[in-house]
C-alpha positions as CSV (number, residue, x, y, z in Angstrom):
1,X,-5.3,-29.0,10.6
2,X,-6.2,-30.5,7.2
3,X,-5.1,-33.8,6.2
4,X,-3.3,-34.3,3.3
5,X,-5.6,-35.4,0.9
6,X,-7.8,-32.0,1.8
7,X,-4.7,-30.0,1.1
8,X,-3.9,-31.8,-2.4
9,X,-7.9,-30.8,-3.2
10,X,-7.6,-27.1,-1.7
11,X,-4.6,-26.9,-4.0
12,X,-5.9,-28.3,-7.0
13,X,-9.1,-26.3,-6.5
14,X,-6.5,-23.1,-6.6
15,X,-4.7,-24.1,-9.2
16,X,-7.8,-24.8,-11.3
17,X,-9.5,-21.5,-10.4
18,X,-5.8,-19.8,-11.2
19,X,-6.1,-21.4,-14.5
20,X,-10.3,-19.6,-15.1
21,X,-9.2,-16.4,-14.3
22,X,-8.1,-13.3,-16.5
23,X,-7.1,-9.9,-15.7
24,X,-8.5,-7.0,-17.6
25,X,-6.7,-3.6,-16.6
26,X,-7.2,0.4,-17.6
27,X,-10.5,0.1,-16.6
28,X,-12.3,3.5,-16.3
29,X,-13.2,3.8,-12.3
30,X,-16.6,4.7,-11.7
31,X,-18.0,3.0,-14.1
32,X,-17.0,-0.8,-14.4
33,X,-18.6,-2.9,-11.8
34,X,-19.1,-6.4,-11.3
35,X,-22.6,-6.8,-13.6
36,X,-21.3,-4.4,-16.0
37,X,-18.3,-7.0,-16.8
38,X,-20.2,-10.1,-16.9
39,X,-22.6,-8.3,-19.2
40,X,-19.8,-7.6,-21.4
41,X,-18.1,-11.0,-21.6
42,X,-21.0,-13.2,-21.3
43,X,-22.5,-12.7,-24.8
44,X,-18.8,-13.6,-26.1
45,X,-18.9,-16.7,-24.0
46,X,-21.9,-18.1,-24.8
47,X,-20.9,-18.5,-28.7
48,X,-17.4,-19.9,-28.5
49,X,-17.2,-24.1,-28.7
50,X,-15.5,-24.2,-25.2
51,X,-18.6,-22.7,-23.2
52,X,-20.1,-25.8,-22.1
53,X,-24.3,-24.8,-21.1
54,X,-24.8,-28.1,-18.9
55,X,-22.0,-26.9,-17.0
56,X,-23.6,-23.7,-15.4
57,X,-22.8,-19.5,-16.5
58,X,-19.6,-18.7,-18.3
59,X,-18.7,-16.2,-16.0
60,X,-18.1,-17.5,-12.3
61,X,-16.8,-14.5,-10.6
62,X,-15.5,-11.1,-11.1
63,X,-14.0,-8.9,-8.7
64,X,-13.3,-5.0,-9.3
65,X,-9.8,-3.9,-7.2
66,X,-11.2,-1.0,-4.6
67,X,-9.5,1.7,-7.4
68,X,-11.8,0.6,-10.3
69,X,-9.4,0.5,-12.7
70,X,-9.1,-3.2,-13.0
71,X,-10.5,-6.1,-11.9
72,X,-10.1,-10.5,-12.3
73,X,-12.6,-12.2,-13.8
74,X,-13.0,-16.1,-13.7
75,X,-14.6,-18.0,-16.4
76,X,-16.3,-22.1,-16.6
77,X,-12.9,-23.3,-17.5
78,X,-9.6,-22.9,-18.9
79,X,-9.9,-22.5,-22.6
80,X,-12.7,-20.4,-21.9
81,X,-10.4,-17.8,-20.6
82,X,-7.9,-18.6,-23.1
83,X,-10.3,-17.5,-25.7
84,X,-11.6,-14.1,-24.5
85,X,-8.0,-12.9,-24.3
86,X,-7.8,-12.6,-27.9
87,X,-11.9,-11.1,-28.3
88,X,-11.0,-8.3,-25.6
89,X,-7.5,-7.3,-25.6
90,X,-7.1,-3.6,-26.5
91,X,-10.9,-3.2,-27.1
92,X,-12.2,0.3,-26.4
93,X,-14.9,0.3,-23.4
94,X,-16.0,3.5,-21.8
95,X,-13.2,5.4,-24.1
96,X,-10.4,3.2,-22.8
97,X,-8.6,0.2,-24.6
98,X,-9.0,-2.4,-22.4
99,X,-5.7,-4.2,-21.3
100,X,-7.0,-8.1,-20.9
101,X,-4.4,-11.2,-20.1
102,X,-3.7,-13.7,-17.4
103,X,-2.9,-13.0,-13.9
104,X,0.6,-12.6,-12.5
105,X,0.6,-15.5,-10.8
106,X,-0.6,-17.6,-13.9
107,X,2.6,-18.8,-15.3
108,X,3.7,-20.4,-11.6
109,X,0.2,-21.9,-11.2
110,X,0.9,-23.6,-14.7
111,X,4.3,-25.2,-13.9
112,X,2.6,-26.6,-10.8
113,X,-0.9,-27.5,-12.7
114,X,-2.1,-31.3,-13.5
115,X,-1.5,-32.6,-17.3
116,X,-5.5,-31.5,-17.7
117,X,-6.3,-28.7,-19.8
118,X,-9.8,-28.2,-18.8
119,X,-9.7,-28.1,-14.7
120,X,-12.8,-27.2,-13.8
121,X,-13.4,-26.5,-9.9
């Protein structure tokens, strides 16, 4: 069993990686992977003020659902993400306007989230 203080870090680990990640929906199967959404973020990323370099990549994981159609994307850190709702909401990729915006479980994880903007895990 995990002691307490490894539970409060698992959970502020989740809670920070909650607070990273974006959802972008009516995705066109087939043909959005994993490389193919990082290489469409990550030029975005790298000129907006909140990507920090010294930091490491602006993207640090994307997963496509098994249907292709969307997938959750996690990003360096909070206002990161926050950003690149605005840049890709309802932008057209592979003839589809993409749907982007934060994860269901994104307005729970903030009630429950530290006073710091800018958890980074």
């Amino acid at each position: 069993p995990a002691t307490p203080e490894e539970a409060e870090m698992v959970g502020t680990v989740t809670i920070a990686n909650t607070l990273r990640e974006l959802w972008f929906g009516n995705l066109t199967p087939g043909w959005a992977d994993e490389a193919t959404m990082a290489e469409l973020v990550t030029p975005a990323c790298l000129e907006l003020p909140e990507y920090d370099a010294s930091a490491g990549p602006p993207v640090t994981k994307v997963h496509i659902h098994e249907n292709g159609s969307f997938c959750f994307m996690q990003f360096q850190n909070a206002d990161l993400a926050s950003r690149l709702i605005a840049i890709f909401d309802d932008t057209e990729f592979f003839g589809k306007r993409m749907k982007v915006g934060r994860p269901s479980k994104y307005h729970l994880t903030v009630q429950q989230a530290p006073d710091s903007p800018n958890l980074v895990a």
